[in-house]
C-alpha positions as CSV (number, residue, x, y, z in Angstrom):
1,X,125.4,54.3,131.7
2,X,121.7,54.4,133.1
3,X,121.5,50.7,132.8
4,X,124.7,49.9,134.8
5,X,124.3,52.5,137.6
6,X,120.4,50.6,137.7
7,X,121.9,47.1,137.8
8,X,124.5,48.4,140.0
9,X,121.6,49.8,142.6
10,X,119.4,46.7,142.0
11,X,122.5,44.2,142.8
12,X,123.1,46.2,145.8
13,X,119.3,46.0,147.0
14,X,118.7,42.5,145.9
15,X,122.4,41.2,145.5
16,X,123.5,37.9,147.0
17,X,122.9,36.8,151.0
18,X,126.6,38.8,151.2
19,X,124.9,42.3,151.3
20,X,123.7,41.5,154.7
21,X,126.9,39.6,155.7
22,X,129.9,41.2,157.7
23,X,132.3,38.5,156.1
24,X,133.3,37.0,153.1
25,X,131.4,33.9,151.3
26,X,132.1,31.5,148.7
27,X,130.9,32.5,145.1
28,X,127.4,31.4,145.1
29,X,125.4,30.1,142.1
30,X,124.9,32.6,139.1
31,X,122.5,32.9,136.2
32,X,124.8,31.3,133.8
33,X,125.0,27.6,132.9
34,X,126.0,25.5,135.5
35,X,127.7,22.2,134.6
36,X,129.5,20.1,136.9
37,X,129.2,16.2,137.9
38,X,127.6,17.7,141.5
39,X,126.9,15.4,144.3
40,X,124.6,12.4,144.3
41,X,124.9,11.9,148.4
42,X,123.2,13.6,151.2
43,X,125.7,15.2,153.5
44,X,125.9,13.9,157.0
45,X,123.3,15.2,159.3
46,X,121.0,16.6,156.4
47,X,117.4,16.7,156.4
48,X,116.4,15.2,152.8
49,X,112.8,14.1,151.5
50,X,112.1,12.7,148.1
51,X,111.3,15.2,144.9
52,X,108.3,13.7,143.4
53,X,107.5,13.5,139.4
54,X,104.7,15.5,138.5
55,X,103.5,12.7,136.2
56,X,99.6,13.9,137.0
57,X,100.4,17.4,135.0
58,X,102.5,16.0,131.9
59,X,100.6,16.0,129.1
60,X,101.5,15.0,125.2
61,X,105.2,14.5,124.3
62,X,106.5,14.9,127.5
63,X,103.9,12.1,128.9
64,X,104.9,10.0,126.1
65,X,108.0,9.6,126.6
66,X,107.5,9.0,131.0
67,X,105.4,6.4,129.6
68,X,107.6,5.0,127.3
69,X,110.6,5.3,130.1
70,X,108.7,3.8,132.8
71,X,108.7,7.0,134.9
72,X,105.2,7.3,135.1
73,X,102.0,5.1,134.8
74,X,100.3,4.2,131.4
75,X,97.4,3.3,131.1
76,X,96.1,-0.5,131.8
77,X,93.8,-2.6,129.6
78,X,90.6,-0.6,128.8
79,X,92.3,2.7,129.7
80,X,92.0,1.9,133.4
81,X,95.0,3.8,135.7
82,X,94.9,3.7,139.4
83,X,93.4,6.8,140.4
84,X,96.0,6.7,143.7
85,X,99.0,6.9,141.7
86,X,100.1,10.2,140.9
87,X,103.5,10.9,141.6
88,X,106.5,9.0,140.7
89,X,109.8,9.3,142.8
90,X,112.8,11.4,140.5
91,X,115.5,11.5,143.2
92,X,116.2,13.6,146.6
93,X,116.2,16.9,148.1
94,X,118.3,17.8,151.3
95,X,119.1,21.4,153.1
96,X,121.4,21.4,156.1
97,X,121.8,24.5,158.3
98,X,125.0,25.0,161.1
99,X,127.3,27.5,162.9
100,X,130.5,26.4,160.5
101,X,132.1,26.2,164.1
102,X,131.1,30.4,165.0
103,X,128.5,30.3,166.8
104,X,125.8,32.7,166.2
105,X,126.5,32.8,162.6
106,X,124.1,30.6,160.0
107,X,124.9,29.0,157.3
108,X,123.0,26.8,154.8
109,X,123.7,24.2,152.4
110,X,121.6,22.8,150.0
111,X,121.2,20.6,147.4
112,X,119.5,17.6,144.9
113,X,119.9,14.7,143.0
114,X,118.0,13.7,140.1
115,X,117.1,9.9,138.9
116,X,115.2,10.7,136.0
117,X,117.4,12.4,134.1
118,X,119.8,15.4,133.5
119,X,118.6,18.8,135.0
120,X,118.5,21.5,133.0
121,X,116.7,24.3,134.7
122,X,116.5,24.8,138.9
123,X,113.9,27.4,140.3
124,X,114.4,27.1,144.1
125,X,113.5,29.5,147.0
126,X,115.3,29.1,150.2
127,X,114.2,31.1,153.9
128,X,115.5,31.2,157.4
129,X,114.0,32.7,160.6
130,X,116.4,35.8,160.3
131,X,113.9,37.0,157.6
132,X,116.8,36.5,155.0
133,X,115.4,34.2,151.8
134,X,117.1,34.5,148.1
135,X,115.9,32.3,144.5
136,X,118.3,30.2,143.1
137,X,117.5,29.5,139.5
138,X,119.7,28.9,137.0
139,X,120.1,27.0,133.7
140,X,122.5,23.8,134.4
141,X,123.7,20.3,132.7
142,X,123.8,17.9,135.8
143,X,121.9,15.4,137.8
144,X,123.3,16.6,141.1
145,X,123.3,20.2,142.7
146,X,125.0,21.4,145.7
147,X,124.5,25.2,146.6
148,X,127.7,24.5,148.8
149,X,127.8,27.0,151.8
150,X,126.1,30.0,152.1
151,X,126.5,32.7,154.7
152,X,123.1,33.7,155.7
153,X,123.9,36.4,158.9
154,X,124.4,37.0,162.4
155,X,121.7,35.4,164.8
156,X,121.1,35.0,168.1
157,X,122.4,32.1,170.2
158,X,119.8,28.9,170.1
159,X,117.5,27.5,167.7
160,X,116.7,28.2,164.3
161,X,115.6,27.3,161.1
162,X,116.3,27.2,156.8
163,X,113.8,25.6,154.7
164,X,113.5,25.3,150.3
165,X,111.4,24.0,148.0
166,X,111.1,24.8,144.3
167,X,110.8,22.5,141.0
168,X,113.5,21.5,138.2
169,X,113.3,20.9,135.0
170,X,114.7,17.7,133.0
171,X,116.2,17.3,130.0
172,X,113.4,15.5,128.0
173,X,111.0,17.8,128.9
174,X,109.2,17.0,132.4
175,X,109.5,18.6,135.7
176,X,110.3,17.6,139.5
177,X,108.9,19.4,142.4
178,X,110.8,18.9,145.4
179,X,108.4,20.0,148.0
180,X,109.1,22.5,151.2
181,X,111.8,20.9,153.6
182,X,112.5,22.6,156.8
183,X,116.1,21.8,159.2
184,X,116.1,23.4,162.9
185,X,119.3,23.8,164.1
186,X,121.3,25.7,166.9
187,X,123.8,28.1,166.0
């Protein structure tokens, strides 16, 4: 009983975006395993940037098998690697705020694609300018993620602005980092 009336407390005080929201929203993501094909494009008027492969931090198994898979650089004759190289590519990163057609009201959509692999873990953080942020992690079986969207709150009329970052984890073992991206928008 003291567990769910402290779960019940905590969900209120660090529930969902919907706690601060006068109006309904689509389920968002939960803790449980996620599976589903996602979506490999970048909507329409996204802001997207390139998740990079740590390749620099892998070390053992997990840099064995880059190697082997041509994700990441291996060594060149006399152990020589390029100094400059130390990122690899794995895929895209995009976030996309709007008004959903009401203005003054924000909304954000977010999402990734993945090139090297299935995803198995996501540990995101999103913000806005309202001072409203949340974490999205979750266990998941895909190459694609789309947070679909996601009420935020009531604003004022004019400029404004939603960012994420965060890292993922693949299949085999090695990690993506999909560093901060930032869309201004008016709503």
């Amino acid at each position: 009983m003291i567990i769910a009336t402290v779960s019940a407390v905590c969900g209120m005080l660090l529930g969902s975006s919907a706690a601060f929201a006068d109006e309904p929203t689509d389920p968002g993501p939960s803790s449980t395993l996620v599976v589903s094909a996602g979506v490999d494009e970048i909507p329409e008027g996204a802001v997207s940037v390139e998740a990079v492969l740590a390749c620099d931090e892998f070390t053992g198994e997990v840099l064995a098998y880059a190697q082997e898979h041509g994700y990441c650089p291996t060594p060149g004759k006399g152990g020589v690697t390029p100094q400059a190289v130390q990122t690899y590519n794995c895929g895209s990163a995009w976030i996309y705020g709007f008004n959903n057609g009401i203005r003054g009201r924000m909304y954000v959509s977010y999402g990734f694609s993945s090139t090297q692999g299935v995803v198995v873990y996501r540990n995101l953080t999103v913000g806005t300018d309202l001072a409203i942020g949340w974490g999205d992690g979750a266990a998941m079986w895909s190459t694609s993620y789309d947070s679909g969207s996601r009420y935020v709150g009531i604003g004022s009329l004019g400029w404004h602005s939603a960012s994420y970052s965060g890292a993922v984890t693949l299949v085999w073992g090695g990690w993506c980092t999909i560093p901060t991206i930032t869309d201004n928008f008016t709503i």
